[in-house]
N, C-alpha and C positions, 0 to 999 in steps of 0.2 A: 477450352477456356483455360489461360492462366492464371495463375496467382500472384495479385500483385499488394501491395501494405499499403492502406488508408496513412498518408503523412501530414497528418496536424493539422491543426485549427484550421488554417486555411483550403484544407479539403473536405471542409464541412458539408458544404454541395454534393460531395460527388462521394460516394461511397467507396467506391470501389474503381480502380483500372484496369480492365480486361484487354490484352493484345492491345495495349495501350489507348485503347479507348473508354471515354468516361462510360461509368456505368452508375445511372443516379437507380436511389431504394425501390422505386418502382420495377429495376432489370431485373432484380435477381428474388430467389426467395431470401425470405429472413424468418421461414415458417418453423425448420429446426435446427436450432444454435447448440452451437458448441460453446459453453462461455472458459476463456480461459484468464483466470487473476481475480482474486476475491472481490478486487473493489466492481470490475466489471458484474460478474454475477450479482453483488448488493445493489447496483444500479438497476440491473433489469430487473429485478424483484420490486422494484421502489417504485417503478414505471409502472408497474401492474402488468407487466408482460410473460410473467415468467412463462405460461402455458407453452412458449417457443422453446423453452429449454430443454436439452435431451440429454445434456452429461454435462460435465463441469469439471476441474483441476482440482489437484489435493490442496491449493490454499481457499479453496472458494465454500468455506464451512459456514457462511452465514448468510441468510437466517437459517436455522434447525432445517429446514425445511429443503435446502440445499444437499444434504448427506444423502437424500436418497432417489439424487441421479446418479448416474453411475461416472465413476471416478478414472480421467484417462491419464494420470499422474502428473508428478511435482509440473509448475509451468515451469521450469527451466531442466526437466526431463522426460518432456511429452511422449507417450507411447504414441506413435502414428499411427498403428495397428490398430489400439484401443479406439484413437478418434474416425478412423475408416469405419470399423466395425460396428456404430452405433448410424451411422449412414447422414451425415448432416448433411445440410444446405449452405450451411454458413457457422466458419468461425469467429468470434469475437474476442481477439487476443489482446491481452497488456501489453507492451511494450518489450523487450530482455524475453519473451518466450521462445522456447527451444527445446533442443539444441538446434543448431542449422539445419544436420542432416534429418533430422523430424521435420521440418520445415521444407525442406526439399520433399520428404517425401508426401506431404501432403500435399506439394504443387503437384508433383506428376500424377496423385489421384486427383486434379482438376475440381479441386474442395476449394470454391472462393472463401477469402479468409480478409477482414478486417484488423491492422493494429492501431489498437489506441495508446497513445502515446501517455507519457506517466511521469509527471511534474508533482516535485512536494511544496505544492502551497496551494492557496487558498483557488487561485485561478486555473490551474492545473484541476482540482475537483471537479470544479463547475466545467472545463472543457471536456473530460470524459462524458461528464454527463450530457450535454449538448452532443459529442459524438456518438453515442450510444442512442440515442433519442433519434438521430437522424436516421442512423443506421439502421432502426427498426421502424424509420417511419412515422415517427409519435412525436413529432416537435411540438406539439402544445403540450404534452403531458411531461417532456426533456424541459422546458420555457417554467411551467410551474414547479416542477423540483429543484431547477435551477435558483430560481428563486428565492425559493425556503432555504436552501444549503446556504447560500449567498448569503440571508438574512443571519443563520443559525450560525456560520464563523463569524463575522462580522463580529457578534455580539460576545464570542467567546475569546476572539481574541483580544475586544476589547476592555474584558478583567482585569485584565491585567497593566494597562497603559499608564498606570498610575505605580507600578511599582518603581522606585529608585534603585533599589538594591536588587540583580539579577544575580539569579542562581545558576552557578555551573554546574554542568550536569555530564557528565559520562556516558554515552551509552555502551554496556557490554553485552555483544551477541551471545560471547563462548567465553569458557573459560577450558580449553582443549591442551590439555598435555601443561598445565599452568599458566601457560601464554593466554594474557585478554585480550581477544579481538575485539577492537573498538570502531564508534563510527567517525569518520571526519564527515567534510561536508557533503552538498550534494550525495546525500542519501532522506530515506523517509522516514531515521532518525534523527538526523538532522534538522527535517524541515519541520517535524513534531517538539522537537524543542523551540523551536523559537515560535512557534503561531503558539504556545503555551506560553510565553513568557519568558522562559529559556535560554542561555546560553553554552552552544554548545563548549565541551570544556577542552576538546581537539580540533583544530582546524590546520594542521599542518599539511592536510592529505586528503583527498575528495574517497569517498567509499569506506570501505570495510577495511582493516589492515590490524594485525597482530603490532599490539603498542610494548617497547623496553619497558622492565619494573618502576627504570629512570624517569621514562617519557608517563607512565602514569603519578608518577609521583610530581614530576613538574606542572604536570595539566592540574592539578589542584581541585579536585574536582566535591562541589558540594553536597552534591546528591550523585547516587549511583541510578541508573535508568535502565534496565531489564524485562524481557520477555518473560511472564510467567507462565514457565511450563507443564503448571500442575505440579499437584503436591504437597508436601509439608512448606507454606511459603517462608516460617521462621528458618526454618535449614534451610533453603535457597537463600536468601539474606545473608543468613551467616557465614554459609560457604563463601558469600561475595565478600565480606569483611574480616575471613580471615585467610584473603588473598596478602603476602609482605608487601608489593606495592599500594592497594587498596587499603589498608591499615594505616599507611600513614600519610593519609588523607582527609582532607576536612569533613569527607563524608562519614568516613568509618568513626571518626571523632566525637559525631553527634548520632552515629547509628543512622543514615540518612538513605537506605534503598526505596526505590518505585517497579514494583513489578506490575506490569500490566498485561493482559493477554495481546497477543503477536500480533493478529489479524485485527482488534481495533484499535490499538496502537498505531501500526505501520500501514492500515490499508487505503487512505486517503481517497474515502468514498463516503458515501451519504451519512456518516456514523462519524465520522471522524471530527465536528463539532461536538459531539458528547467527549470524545477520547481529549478534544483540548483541555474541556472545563474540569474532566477527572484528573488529567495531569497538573493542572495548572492550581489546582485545590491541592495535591500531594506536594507540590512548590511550595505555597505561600499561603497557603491555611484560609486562616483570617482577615489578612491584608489583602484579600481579590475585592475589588468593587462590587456591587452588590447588580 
């Protein structure tokens, strides 16, 4: 048996291709998963399936109750050792997991592996979930969560349809060696600012990229948007406004930082209509529609 990648929507049917032939939920097992990327593992917990899980990735910390499968490392530095040595059936991978050669090496152990592809917006959600749902065989219960999530953005992003005045917002990952690595577009703080309301306040550049003091000073940015990594949050704040480019910004002006935890910020899975309505309240207060 090869290993071949579940590709999109449109291989909703078919789970898997084996020596190039379809292999629908029924061929294979889906009894012990490996889930890799947090929002994948939030989805099978939300399915009521978890009992299939046998380990999981170091971003897959939620719910509580995920920590204590055992841990085959970062998804974009998979131990292939670790996921062998827990003996799965099947993995259920995000999309960007790796590296390659981990990936190689779980094809020559002949470990059928699913990726689900990772879109930051509203339809992107609901298709993980729909693939996930198929993949373990549960489309009425993938059909009713669909559903609800579908009902629950819907309504969060509609808070905000009424604001005139859009808030630029920044997002910084790091602040490493003084350089702010910020986001541009097409990323999943990207697409978490604008289902909030949001605009992002860099678009010169798709992804992740360390921004000039210059280019943060021109991007003008309203509010600062950050992972909160634990800790004293007023000293994270502060470290971020008394950045010399961040200072002299309309953020730092009004004292304007959003810390929020990484995993329901950025994980664009079943949670991530809470994380609109939490951001989009740190936005604009009082002005969200009711």
């Amino acid at each position: 048996m090869k290993l071949r990648r579940l590709a999109g929507a449109a291989a909703l049917g078919v789970a898997l291709a084996v020596l190039g032939s379809p292999l629908r939920a029924q061929d294979y097992d889906a009894s012990r998963i490996v889930a890799i990327g947090g929002s994948v593992t939030e989805i099978i917990y939300a399915l009521g399936e978890e009992e299939r899980l046998i380990a999981r990735d170091t971003t897959s910390v939620f719910p509580e109750a995920a920590l204590e499968l055992p841990d085959v490392g970062y998804i974009r530095q998979l131990s292939p050792e670790g996921v062998i040595s827990v003996d799965p059936s099947l993995i259920v991978a995000l999309e960007g997991s790796g590296p390659p050669e981990a990936v190689e090496v779980l094809e020559k152990a002949s470990i059928p592996m699913v990726t689900v592809p990772d879109r930051y917006d509203r339809e992107g959600i609901l298709e993980k979930i729909r693939i996930v749902g198929d993949v373990l065989d549960v489309e009425d219960k993938a059909a009713a969560l669909t559903a609800e999530t579908d009902a629950d953005l819907k309504a969060a992003e509609q808070a905000t349809a009424d604001i005139a005045e859009r808030k630029k917002v920044l997002f910084v990952l790091s602040l490493q060696g003084g350089r702010i690595l910020a986001s541009g577009t097409n990323s999943a703080a990207d697409g978490i600012i604008s289902m909030a309301g949001g605009v992002n306040a860099v678009t010169e550049y798709e992804g992740y990229k360390q921004l000039t003091d210059e280019a943060v000073i021109e991007a003008a940015p309203d509010v600062i948007l950050a992972m909160d990594r634990g800790g004293d949050h007023e000293t994270q704040a502060n470290d971020l406004l008394a950045h010399p480019a961040i200072a002299a910004t309309p953020a730092a002006k009004t004292g304007s930082v959003v810390r929020m935890d990484g995993a329901y910020l950025l994980g664009f899975g079943p949670r991530t209509a809470a994380a609109v309505r939490d951001l989009s309240a740190a936005l604009y207060g009082d002005a969200l529609a009711d």
